[in-house]
Every structure is written in C-alpha cells, then in structure tokens.
C-alpha positions in Angstrom: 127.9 109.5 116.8 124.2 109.4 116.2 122.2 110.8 113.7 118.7 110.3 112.6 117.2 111.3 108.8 113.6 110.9 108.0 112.8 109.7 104.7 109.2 110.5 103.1 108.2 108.0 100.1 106.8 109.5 96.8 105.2 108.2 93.9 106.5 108.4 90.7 104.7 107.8 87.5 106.7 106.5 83.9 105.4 106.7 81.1 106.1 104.4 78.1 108.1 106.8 76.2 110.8 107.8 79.1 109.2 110.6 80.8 108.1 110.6 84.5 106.5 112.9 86.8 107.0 112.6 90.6 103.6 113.0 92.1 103.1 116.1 94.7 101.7 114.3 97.7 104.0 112.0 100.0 103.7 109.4 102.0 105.6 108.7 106.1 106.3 105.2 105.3 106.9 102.7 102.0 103.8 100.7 103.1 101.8 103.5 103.1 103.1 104.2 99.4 102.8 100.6 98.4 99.3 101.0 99.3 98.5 103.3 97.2 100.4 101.8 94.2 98.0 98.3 95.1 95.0 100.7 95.0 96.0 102.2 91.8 96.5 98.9 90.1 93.3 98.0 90.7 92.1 99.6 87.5 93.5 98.7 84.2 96.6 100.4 83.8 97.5 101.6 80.3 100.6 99.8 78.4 103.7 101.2 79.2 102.6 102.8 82.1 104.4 102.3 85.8 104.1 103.6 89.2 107.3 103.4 92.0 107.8 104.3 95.9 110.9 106.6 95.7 112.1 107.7 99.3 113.5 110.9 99.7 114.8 113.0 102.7 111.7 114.9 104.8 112.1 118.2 102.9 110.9 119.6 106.2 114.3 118.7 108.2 115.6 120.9 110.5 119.1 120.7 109.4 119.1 121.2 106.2 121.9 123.0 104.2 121.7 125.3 101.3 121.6 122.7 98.5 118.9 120.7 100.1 121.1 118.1 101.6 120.8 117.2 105.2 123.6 118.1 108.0 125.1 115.3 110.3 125.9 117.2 113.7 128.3 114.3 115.5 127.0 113.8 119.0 129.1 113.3 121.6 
C-alpha cells in the first residue's frame, strides 16, 4: 500500500494577546517558508509578536473528501 499527500507550509502570525491569523499565501516546502520568516525578522519585530511554518494538506488534492480530509486508496 502506497500513498502519497502533499503538504503546503503556511505562515501563521500570533499576536501577544492570543490571537493569530494564518496568512493567505503558501509556500511548497518549509525552507521556502523559513525563508520568509528569516526575511521578516529582519526588521524589528514588535513585542509579543511571532511568526511559524504550519504545513497543511495541498488543498488542491485530488482526493479529497467532503470534510476536507484527504482519501488513502490502497494500491495493490
């Protein structure tokens, strides 16, 4: 049995008091997402503030099922 899911990286932003926002553009790999989070650190981030890589599944799968999550079709 083989199955293969792609997983796209996106950048969340917390702020100090609890909230976060998950930014609309994503990224193909977490190096490509890390690279952005060096560039954004390069200016002086506010107190409180954090950014994180957070994979996901490809939300343009092929097999994707009614609630979003992705099939595994066995292979034989």
């Amino acid at each position: 049995m083989s199955s293969t899911i792609a997983l796209v990286w996106y950048l969340v932003v917390a702020g100090p008091q609890g909230g976060m926002v998950v930014l609309p553009s994503t990224f193909d790999t977490r190096d490509q997402c890390t690279s952005a989070i060096t560039e954004y650190q390069k200016q002086p981030v506010p107190a409180g503030w954090s950014v994180s890589c957070i994979p996901s599944a490809s939300p343009y799968a092929d097999d994707m099922s009614e609630d979003g999550g992705a099939q595994v079709t066995p292979q034989e």
